[in-house]
C-alpha positions as CSV (number, residue, x, y, z in Angstrom):
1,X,31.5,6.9,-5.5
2,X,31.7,4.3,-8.4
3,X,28.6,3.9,-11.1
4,X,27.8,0.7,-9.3
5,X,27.7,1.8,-5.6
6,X,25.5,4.7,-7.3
7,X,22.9,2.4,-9.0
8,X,22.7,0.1,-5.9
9,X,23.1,2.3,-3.2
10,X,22.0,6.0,-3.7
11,X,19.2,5.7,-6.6
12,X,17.0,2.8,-4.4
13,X,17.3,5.2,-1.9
14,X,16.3,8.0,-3.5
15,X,13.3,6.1,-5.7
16,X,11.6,4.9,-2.5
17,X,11.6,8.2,-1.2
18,X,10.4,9.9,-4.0
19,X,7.4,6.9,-3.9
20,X,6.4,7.8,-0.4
21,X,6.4,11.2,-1.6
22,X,4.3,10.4,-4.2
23,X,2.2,8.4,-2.3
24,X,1.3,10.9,0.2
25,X,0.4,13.5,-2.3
26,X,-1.9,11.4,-4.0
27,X,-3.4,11.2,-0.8
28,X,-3.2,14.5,0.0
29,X,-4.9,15.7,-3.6
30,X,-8.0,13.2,-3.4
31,X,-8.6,14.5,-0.2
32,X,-8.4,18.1,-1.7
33,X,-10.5,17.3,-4.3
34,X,-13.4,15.4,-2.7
35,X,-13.7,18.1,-0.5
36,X,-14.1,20.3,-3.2
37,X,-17.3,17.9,-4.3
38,X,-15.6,15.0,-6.2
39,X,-17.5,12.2,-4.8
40,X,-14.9,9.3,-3.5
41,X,-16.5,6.6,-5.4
42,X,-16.3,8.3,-9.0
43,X,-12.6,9.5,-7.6
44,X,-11.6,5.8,-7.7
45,X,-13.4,5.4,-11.1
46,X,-11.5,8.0,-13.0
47,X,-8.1,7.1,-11.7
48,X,-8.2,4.0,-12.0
49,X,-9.9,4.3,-16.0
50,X,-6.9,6.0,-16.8
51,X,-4.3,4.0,-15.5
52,X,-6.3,1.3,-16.9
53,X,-5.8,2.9,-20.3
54,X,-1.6,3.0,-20.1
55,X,-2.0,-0.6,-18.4
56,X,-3.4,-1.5,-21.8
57,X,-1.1,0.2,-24.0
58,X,1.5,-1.2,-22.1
59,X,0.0,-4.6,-22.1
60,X,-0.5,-4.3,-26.0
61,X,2.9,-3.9,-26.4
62,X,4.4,-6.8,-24.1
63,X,2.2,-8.8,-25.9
64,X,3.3,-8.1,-29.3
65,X,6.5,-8.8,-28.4
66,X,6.3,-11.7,-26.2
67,X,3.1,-14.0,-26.3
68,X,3.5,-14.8,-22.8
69,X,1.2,-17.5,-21.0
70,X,-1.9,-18.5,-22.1
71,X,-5.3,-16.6,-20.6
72,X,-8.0,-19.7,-19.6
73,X,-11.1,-18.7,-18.1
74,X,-9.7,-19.8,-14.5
75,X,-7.3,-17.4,-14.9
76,X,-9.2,-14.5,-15.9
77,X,-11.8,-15.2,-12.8
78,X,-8.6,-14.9,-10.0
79,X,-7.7,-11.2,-11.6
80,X,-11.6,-10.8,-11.3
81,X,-11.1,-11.5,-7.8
82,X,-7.8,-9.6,-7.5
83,X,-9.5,-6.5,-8.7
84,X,-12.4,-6.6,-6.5
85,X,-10.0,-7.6,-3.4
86,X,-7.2,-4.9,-4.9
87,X,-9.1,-2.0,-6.3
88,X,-12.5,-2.0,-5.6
89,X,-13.1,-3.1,-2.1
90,X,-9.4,-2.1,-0.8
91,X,-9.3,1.8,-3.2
92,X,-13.2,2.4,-2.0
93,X,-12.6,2.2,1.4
94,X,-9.0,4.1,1.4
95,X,-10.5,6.8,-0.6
96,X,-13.6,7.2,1.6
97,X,-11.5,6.7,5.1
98,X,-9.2,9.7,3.9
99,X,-12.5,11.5,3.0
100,X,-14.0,11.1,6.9
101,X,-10.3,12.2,8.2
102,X,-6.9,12.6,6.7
103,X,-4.0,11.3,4.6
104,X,-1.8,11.4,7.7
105,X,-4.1,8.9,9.4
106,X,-4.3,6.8,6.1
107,X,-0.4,6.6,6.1
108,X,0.0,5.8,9.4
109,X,-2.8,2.9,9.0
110,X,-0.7,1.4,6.0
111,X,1.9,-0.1,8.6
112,X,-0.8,-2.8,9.7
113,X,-0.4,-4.3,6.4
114,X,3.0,-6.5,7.3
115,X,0.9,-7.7,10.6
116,X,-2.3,-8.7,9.2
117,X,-0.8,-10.3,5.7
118,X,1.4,-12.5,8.6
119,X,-1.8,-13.1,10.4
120,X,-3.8,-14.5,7.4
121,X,-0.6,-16.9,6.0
122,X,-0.4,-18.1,9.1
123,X,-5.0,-18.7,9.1
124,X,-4.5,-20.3,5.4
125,X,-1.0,-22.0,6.3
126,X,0.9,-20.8,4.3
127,X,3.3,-19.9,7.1
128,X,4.0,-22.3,9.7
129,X,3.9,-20.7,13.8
130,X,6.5,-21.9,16.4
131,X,5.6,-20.3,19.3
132,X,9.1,-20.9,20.7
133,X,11.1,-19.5,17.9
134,X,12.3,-15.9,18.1
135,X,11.1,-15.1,14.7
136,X,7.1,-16.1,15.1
137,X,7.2,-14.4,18.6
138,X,8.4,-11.4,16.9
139,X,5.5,-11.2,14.3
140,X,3.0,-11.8,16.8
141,X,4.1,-8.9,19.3
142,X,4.6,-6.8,16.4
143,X,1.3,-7.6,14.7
144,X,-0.4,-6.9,18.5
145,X,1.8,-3.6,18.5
146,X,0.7,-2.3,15.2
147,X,-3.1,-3.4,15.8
148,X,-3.1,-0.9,19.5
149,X,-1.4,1.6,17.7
150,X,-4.4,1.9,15.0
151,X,-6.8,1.5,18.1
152,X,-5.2,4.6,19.3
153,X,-5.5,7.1,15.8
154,X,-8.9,5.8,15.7
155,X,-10.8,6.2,19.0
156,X,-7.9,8.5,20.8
157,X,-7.3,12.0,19.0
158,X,-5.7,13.9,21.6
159,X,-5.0,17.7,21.8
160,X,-3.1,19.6,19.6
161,X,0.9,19.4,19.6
162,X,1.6,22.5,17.0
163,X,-0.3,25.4,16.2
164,X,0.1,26.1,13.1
165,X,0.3,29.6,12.1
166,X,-1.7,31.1,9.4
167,X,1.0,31.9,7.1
168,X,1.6,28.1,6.9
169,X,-2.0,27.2,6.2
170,X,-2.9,27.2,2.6
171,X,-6.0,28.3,0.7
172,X,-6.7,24.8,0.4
173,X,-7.7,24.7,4.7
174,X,-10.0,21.9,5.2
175,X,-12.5,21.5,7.7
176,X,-11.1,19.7,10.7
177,X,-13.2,16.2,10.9
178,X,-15.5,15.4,13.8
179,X,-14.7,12.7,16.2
180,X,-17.3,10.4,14.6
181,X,-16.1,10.9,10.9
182,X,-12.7,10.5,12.7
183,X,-13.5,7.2,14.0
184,X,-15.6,5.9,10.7
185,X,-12.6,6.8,9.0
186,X,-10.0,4.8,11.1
187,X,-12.5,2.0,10.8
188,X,-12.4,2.3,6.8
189,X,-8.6,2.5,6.6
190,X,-8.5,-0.7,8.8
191,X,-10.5,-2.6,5.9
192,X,-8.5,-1.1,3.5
193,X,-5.2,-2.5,5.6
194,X,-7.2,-6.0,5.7
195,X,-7.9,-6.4,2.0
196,X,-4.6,-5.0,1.1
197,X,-3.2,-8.0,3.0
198,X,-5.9,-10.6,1.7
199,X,-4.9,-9.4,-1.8
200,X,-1.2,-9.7,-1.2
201,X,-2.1,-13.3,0.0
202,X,-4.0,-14.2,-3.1
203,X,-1.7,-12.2,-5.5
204,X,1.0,-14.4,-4.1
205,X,-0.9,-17.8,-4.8
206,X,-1.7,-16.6,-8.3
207,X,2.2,-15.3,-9.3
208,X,3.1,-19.0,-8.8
209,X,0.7,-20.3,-11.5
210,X,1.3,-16.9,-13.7
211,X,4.7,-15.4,-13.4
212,X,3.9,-12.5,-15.7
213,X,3.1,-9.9,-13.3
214,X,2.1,-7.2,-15.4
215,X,-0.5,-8.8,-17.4
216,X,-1.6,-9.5,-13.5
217,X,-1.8,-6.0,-12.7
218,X,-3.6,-4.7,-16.1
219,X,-6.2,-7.2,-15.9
220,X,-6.9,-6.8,-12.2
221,X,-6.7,-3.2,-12.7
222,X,-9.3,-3.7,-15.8
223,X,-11.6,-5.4,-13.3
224,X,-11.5,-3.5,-10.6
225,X,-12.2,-0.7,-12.6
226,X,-15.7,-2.2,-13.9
227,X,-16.7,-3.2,-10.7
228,X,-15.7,0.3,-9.0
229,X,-18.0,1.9,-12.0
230,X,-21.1,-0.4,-11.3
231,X,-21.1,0.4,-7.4
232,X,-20.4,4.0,-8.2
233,X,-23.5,4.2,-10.5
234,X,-25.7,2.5,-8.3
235,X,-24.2,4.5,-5.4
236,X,-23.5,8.5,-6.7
237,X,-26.4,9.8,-8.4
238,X,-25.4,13.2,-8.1
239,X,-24.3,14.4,-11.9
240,X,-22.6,17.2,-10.3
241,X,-20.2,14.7,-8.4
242,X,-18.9,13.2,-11.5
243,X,-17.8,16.5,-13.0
244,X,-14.3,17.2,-13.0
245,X,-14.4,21.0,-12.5
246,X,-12.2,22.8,-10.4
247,X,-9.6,22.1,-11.7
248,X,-8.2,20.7,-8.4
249,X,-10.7,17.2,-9.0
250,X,-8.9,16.8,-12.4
251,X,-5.8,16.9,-11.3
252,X,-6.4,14.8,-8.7
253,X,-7.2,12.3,-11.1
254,X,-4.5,12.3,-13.9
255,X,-2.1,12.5,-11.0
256,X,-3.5,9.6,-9.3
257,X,-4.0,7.5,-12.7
258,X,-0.3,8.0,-13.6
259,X,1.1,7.8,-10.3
260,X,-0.8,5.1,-8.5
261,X,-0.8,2.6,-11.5
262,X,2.5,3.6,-13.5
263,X,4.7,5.1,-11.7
264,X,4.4,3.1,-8.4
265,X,4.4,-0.2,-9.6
266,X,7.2,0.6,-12.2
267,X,9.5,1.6,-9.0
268,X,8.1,-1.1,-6.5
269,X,9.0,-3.9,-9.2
270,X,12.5,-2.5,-10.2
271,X,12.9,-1.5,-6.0
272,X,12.1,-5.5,-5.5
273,X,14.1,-6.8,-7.7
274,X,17.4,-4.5,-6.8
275,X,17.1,-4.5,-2.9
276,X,14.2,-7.1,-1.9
277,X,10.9,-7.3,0.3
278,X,12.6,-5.9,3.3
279,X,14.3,-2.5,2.1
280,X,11.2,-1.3,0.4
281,X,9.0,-2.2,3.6
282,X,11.6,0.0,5.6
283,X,10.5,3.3,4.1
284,X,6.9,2.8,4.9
285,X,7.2,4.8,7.9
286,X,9.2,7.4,6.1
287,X,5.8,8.2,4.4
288,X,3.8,9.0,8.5
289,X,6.3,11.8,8.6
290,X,6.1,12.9,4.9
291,X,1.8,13.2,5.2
292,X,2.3,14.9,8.5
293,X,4.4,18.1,7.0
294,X,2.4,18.1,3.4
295,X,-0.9,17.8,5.5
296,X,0.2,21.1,7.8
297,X,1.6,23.0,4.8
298,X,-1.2,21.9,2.1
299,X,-4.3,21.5,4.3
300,X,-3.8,23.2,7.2
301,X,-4.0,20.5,9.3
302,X,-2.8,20.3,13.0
303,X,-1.2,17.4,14.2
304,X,-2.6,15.7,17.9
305,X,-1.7,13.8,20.2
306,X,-3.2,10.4,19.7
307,X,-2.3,10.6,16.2
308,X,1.5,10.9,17.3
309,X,1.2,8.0,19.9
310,X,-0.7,5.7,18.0
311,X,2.1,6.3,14.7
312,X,4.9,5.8,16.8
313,X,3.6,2.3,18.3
314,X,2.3,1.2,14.2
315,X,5.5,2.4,13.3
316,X,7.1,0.2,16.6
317,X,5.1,-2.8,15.7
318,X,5.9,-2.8,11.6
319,X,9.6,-2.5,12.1
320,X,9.6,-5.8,15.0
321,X,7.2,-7.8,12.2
322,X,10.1,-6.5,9.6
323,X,12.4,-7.8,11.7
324,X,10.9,-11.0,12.0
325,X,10.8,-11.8,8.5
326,X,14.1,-10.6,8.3
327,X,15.5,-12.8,10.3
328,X,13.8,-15.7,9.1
329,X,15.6,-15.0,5.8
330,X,18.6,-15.6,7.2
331,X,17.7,-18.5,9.0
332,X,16.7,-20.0,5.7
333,X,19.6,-18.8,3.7
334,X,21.8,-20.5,6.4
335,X,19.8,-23.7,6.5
336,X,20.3,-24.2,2.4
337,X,24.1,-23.3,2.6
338,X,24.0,-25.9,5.0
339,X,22.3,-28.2,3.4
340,X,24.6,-27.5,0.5
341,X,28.2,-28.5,2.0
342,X,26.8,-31.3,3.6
343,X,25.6,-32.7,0.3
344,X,29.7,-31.8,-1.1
345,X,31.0,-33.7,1.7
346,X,29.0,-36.9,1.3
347,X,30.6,-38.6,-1.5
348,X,34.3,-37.7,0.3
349,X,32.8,-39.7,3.2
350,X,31.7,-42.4,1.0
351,X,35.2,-42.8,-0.3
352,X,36.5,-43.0,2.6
């Protein structure tokens, strides 16, 4: 194997599923440590504080070496609203859905977010629907797919389909959730799959005026951060939720600060730029499977029924919308080439 078939090949591969890994432990340790006390709102406070703190440093540096863009007041006000879209609305409700029932669930609920970002572009037009093309029929079924498959996790739990035994279950066993929790949660990740498409939407219109993306992400983070602090105060007025003892709750928190905010959007950038949109969506997924063993061998959890259903149809649903979008890439991509050797061919014609 040759150094470039390595670098384009085996290390995307092996970044995106490292990130899923990553991203289902984060998960998986803020569910630990809020039930260990750590309220969910201070949870998303800390974490995101601290990766607000490498943004900057980050930020300070870019900016010393390249000026970059000027920031008008306009500007500032759409990362306002990309925080509270992006970290405060979207991060609340993820972190208090996992709290009410389980990182699998929360996983699983992240394939809706291909469906409903098609199903706003095509609300604010930004996407144009031909009910008689094959590529806008298959982002609608796969949109209607996904959305049943998160009406089954959330109302539909099912019995059991492995018994775990108690040498796999791990001192950290938490409490199953009840069926109400259960369902308050689905409900919560559902938001959190909405905003997560509203922000992609509006973080998509703002790129085009502002092309540096990391100055996007500190400021938003920066935001979002403020705003998650002033609902937490109002909100958690137990001292003892904001204390970072056991040790699990600090953890939690560095791990989710340098993960979620460095180490994720470092690999998604570099992930986007070496294999595009579609190959990184692929391995979402990858992640149902991922939280389904760390949840059994980390919390204890048992898998069920409903839960298995409703992942397979999300998981049904996000790979037809993938496919859509796929294939309208190539559509487009044939349309320019064409458009290209017509326009070489023209002045021959003329000459003639």
């Amino acid at each position: 194997m040759n150094v470039d078939s390595y670098k384009d090949g085996v290390l995307p591969f092996a970044a995106m599923v490292m990130l899923e890994v990553g991203n289902v432990g984060m998960a998986t340790l803020g569910k630990a440590a809020m039930t260990s006390g750590l309220s969910n709102f201070t949870f998303v406070v800390y974490y995101n504080a601290l990766g607000t703190f490498i943004l900057f440093l980050y930020y300070i540096f870019q900016r010393y070496r390249s000026r970059g863009p000027p920031l008008t007041f306009s500007l500032l006000f759409k990362f306002f609203l990309l925080g509270l879209l992006g970290i405060c609305l979207e991060q609340i409700c993820a972190v208090t859905g996992i709290k009410y029932s389980s990182p699998t669930l929360a996983v699983a609920m992240g394939n809706l977010i291909p469906g409903f970002t098609f199903f706003l572009a095509v609300i604010f037009r930004m996407e144009k629907l031909a009910l008689r093309s094959t590529v806008s029929q298959a982002k609608i079924i796969g949109t209607i797919v996904s959305i049943s498959g998160a009406f089954i996790v959330t109302f539909y739990k099912g019995p059991p389909v492995l018994k775990v035994s108690s040498s796999l279950k791990s001192s950290l066993q938490l409490p199953l959730p009840q069926m109400s929790n259960w369902v308050l949660g689905g409900l919560l990740l559902t938001i959190t799959c909405l905003s997560s498409a509203t922000w992609n939407i509006v973080r998509a219109a703002i790129v085009k005026d502002y092309p540096e993306k990391m100055t996007l992400v500190f400021f938003s983070c920066f935001f979002g951060t403020i705003q998650c602090a002033v609902v937490s105060l109002f909100v958690e007025r137990n001292l003892s939720a904001w204390s970072l003892q056991p040790s699990i709750r600090l953890f939690a928190v560095i791990y989710g600060g340098i993960h979620g905010s460095v180490i994720r959007n470092t690999v998604l950038v570099w992930c986007l730029y070496k294999k595009g949109p579609v190959y990184v969506a692929l391995f979402k997924p990858l992640g149902t499977a991922i939280a389904v063993v760390m949840a059994i061998i980390f919390l204890g959890e048992t898998p069920h029924l409903g839960s298995l259903i409703g992942a397979i149809v999300i998981a049904f649903g996000f790979y037809t919308v993938m496919w859509g979008q796929a294939k309208e890439k190539v559509m487009v991509a044939d349309n320019v080439h064409s458009l290209e050797s017509s326009t070489q061919k023209t002045p021959l014609l003329q000459n003639t």
